[in-house]
LUMNUSE-431079 format. One record per residue (C-alpha): x, y, z. Coordinates in steps of 0.02 Angstrom, whole numbers. Example, Ala and Ser with C-alpha at 12.3 -4.5 7.8 and 13.67 -1.06 7.14 Angstrom:
BEGIN
+--------+--------+--------+
!      u !      v !      w !
+--------+--------+--------+
!    615 !   -225 !    390 !
!    684 !    -53 !    357 !
+--------+--------+--------+
This chain:
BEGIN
+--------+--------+--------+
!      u !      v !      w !
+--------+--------+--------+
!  -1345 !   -272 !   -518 !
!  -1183 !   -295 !   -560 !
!  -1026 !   -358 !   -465 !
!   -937 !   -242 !   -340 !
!   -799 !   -215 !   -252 !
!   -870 !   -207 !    -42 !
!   -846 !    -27 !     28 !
!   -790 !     18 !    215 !
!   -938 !     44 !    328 !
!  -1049 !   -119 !    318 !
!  -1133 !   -142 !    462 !
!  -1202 !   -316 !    534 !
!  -1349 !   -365 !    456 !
!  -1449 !   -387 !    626 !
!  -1392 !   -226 !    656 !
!  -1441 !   -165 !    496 !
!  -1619 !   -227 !    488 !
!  -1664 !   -151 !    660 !
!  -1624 !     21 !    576 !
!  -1711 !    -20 !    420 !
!  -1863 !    -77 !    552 !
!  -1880 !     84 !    625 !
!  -1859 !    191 !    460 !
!  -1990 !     77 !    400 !
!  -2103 !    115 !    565 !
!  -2082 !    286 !    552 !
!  -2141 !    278 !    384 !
!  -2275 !    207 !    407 !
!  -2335 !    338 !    546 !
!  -2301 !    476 !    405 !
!  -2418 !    367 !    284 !
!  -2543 !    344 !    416 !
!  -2553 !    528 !    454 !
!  -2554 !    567 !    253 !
!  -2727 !    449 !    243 !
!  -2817 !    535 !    397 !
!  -2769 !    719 !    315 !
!  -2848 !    667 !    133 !
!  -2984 !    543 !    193 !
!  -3053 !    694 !    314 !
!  -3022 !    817 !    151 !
!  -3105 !    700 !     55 !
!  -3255 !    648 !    150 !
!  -3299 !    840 !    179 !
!  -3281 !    918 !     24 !
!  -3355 !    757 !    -64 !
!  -3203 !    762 !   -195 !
!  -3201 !    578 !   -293 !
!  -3036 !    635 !   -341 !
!  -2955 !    675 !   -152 !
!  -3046 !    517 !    -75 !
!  -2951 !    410 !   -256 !
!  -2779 !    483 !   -179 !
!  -2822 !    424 !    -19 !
!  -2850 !    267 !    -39 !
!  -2671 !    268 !   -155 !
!  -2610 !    331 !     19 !
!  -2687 !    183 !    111 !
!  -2598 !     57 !    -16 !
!  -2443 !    141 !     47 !
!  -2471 !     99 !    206 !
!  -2537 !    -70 !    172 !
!  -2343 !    -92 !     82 !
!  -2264 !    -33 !    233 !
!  -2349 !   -185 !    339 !
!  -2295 !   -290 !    208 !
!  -2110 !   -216 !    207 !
!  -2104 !   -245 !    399 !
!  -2161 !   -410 !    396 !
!  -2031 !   -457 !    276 !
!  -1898 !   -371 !    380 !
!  -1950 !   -491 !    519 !
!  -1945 !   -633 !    437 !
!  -1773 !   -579 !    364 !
!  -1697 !   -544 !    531 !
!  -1725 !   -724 !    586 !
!  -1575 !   -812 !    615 !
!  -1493 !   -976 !    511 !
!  -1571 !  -1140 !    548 !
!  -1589 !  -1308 !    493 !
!  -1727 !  -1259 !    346 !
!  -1633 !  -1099 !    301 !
!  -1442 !  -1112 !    347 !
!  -1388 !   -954 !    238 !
!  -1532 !   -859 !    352 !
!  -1674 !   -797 !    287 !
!  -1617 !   -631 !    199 !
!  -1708 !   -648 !     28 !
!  -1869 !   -622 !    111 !
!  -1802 !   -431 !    121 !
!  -1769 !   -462 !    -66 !
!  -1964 !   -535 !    -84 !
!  -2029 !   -404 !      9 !
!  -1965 !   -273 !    -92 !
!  -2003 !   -377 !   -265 !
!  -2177 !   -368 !   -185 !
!  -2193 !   -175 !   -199 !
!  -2187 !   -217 !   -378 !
!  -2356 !   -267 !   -394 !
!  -2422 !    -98 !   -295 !
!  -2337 !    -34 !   -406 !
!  -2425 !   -111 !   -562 !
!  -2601 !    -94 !   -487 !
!  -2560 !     97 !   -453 !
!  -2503 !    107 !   -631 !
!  -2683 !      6 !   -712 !
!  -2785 !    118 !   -595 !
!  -2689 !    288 !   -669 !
!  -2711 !    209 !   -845 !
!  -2880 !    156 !   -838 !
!  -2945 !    316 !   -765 !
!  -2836 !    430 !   -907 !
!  -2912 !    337 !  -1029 !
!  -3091 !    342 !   -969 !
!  -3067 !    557 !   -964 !
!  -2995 !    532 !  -1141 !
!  -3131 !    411 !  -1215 !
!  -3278 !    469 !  -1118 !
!  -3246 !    656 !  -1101 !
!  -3319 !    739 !   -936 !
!  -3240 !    876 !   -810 !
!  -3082 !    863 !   -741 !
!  -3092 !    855 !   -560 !
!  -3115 !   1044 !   -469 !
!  -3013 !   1074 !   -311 !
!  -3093 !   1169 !   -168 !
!  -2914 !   1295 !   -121 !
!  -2937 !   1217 !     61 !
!  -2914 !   1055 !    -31 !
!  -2789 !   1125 !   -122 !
!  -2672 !   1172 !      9 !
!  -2706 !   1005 !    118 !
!  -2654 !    895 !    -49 !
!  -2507 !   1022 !    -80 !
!  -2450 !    993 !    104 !
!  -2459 !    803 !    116 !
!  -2382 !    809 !    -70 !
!  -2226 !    906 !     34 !
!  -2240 !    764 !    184 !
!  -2211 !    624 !     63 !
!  -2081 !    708 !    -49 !
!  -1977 !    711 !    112 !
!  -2016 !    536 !    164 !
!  -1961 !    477 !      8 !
!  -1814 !    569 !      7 !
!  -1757 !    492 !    174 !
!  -1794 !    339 !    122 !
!  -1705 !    319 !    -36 !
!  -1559 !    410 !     67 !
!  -1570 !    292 !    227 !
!  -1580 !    138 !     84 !
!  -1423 !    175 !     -1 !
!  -1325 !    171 !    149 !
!  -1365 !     49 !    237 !
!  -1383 !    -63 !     90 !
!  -1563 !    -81 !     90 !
!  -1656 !   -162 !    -57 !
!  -1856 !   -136 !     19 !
!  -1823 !     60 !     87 !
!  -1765 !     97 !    -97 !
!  -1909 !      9 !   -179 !
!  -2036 !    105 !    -51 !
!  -1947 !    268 !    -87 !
!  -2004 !    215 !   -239 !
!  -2182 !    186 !   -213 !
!  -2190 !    334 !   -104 !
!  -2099 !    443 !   -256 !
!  -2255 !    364 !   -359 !
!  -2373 !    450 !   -241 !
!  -2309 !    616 !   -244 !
!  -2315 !    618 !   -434 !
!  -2483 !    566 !   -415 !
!  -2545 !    701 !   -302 !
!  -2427 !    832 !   -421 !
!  -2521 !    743 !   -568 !
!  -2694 !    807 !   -483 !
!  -2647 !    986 !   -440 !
!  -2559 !   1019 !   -606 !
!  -2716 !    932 !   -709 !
!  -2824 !   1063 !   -621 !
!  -2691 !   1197 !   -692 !
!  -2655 !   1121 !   -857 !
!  -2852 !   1120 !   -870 !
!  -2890 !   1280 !   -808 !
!  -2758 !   1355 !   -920 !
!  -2890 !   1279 !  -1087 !
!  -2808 !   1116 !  -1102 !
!  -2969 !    990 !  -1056 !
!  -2864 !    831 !  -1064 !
!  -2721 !    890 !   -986 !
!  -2731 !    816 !   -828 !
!  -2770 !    636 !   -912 !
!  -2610 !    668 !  -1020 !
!  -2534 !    722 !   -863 !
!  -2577 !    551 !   -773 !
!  -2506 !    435 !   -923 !
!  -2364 !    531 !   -910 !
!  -2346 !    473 !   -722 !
!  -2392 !    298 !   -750 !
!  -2216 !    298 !   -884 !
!  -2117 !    365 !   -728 !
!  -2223 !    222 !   -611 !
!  -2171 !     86 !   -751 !
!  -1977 !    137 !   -757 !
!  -1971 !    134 !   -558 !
!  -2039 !    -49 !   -563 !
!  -1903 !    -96 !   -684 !
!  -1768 !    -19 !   -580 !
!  -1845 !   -129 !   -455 !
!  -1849 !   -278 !   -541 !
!  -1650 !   -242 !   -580 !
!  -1584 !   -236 !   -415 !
!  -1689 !   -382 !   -359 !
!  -1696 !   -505 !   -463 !
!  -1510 !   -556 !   -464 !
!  -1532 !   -587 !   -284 !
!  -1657 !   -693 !   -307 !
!  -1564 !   -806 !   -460 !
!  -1389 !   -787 !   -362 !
!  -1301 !   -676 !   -477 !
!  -1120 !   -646 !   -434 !
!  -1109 !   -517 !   -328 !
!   -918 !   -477 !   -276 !
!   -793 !   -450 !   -408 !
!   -685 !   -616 !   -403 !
!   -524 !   -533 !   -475 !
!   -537 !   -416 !   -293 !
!   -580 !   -570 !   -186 !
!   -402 !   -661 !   -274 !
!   -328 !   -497 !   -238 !
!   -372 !   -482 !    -48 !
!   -332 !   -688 !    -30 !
!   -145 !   -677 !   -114 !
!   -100 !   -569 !     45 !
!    -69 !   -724 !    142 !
!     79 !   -788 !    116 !
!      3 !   -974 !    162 !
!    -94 !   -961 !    -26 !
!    -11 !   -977 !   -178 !
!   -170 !   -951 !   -300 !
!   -360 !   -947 !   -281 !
!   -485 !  -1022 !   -405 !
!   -662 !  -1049 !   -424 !
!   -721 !   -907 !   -323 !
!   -901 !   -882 !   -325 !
!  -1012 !   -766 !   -225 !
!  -1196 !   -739 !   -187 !
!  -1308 !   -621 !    -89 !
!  -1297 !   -430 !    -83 !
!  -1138 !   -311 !    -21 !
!  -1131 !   -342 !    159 !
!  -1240 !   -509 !    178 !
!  -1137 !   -596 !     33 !
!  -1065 !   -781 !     64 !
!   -912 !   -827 !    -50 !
!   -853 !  -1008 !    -98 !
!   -666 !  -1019 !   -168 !
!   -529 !  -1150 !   -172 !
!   -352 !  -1101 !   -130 !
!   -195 !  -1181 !   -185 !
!    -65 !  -1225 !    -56 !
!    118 !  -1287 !    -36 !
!    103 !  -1453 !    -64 !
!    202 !  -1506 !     63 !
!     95 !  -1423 !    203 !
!      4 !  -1561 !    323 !
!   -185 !  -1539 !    358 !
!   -164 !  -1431 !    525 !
!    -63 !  -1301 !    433 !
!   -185 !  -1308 !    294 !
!   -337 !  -1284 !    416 !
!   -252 !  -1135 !    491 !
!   -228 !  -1037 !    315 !
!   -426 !  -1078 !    275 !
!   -462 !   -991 !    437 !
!   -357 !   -845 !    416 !
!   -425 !   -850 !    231 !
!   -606 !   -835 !    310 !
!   -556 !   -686 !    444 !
!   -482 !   -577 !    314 !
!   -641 !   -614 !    187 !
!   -758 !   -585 !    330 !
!   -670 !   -409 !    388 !
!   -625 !   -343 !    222 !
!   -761 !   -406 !    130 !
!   -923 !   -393 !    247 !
!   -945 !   -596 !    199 !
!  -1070 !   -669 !    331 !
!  -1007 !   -881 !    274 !
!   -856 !   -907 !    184 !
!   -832 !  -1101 !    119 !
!   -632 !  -1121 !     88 !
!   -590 !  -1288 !     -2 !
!   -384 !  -1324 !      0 !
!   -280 !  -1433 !   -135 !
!    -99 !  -1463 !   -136 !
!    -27 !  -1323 !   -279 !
!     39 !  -1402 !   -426 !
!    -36 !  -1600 !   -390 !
!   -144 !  -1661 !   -510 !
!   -278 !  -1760 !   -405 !
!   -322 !  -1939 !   -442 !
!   -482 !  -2001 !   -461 !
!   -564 !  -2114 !   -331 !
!   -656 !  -2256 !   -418 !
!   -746 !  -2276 !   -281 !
!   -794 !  -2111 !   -222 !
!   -969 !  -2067 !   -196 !
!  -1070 !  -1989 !   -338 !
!  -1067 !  -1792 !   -382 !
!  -1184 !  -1706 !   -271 !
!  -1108 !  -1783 !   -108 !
!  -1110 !  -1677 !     75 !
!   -910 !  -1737 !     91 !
!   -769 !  -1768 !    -16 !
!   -621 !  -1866 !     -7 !
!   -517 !  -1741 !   -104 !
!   -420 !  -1660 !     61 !
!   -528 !  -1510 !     46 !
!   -584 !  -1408 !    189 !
!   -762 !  -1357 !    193 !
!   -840 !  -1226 !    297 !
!  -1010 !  -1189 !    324 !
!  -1064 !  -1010 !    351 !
!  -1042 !   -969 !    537 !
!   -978 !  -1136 !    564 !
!   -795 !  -1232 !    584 !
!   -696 !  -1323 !    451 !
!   -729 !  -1493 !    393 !
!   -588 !  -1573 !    332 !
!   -565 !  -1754 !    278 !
+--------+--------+--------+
């Protein structure tokens, strides 16, 4: 994930979560309905292969209780334990549908190569199992769709990775009707080749996965610092900004930065520029904490001998300090 520039549009991230909650709900309706359709299919016609997608079908809805109990979590407010919130568990819960992920992709592997190894018939589709695993194949296709739609705008890390997981589905359903083509059409392994095929697509979506969450996690930069300078030299109070640093996702991001002011300026004056400094971050940039720390432009400061060690809460160096949410702290 590399760093951006913020776009217009970000909504709050309260706000944001309740929508991903109900896409999320929905979705998990959809799956539920899915598993009732195949398990009924399956238990009638007595299909191994039918009642195998179903349960795949069930693991999707098992990652959908997961996804909304991370989205609960996530939607928890600061405190003491947590004061930058509690938005990475969004972040875990989608690094999560990695493993379903993996355990879809051993099942798929370990079943092509048992039809490759040990030979026997493809699977045979009754056409009234046919047409319910073509229509459920449809169901999901849109869910996904939606999903990896509703996830890119409104910024949501777990709806794309369980478009994902519910794109895996669909190409595992497709993988079963076009075996029983592939197969019919003289090709005996087809539909194991077919499934290994799948399990390549299965791998690559885990790894897009793992790209977009993983910086989260290790606090990769996240806003381009040359735009956040840019934005910041519109007040006339600043004459430079240095060491910016920023961490989170677009639209939940916090940014750190020190800003360089007329020397001459006394502490109130310098209090009021870090506030306007963390306004215009917070409205342009979709910031939820901004931490502003102030020196005089142009003085060198000296060191205190007897200032506490590195790794203290305050400093003695004039700076202003604010914690997300909070006021400045100036000494």
């Amino acid at each position: 994930m590399a760093a951006v520039r913020p776009g217009p549009g970000v909504s709050h991230p309260r706000d944001r979560r309740g929508a991903v909650n109900r896409v999320l709900a929905w979705v998990l309706v959809a799956n539920l309905a899915v598993v009732a359709a195949r398990l009924v299919v399956g238990v009638r016609s007595g299909a191994t292969a039918v009642l195998g997608i179903a349960a795949d079908s069930g693991v999707d809805a098992l990652n959908n209780v997961v996804a909304l109990l991370a989205i609960w979590v996530a939607a928890r407010p600061p405190d003491a334990e947590h004061p930058y919130g509690h938005g990475k568990f969004e972040t875990l819960g989608a690094l999560a549908i990695v493993s379903f992920l993996s355990i879809t992709a051993f099942e798929l592997t370990r079943r092509a190569i048992a039809r490759l190894v040990g030979g026997g018939p493809a699977p045979a589709l009754e056409p009234a199992t046919f047409w319910v695993l073509g229509a459920t194949l449809v169901v999901n296709a849109g869910v996904a769709l939606s999903e990896s739609r509703l996830g890119r705008k409104l910024g949501s890390e777990i709806l794309r990775a369980d478009a994902r997981h519910t794109t895996a589905d669909v190409l595992i359903t497709g993988a079963v009707i076009g075996g029983e083509g592939l197969v019919a059409a003289g090709w005996s392994s087809g539909d194991a080749w077919l499934g290994l095929l799948v399990v390549v697509v299965i791998i690559h979506s885990g790894w897009q996965i793992l790209r977009e969450t993983v910086p989260v996690l290790v606090d990769r930069r996240v806003i381009d610092p040359a735009w956040i300078r840019e934005l910041v030299a519109e007040d006339p109070g600043v004459r430079r900004a240095v060491e910016i640093r920023s961490r989170g996702r677009p639209g939940e991001a916090f940014a750190e930065l020190t800003i360089h002011v007329d020397p001459e300026a006394g502490v109130r004056e310098a209090h009021e520029v870090a506030d306007r400094i963390e306004r215009l971050l917070e409205r342009k940039g979709g910031f939820s904490g901004v931490t502003v720390h102030v020196e005089p432009d142009g003085v060198t400061p000296v060191p205190d001998p007897a200032a506490r060690p590195e790794g203290r809460e305050e400093g003695g160096d004039g700076a202003v300090r604010r914690a997300p949410g909070g006021s400045a702290e100036g000494s």
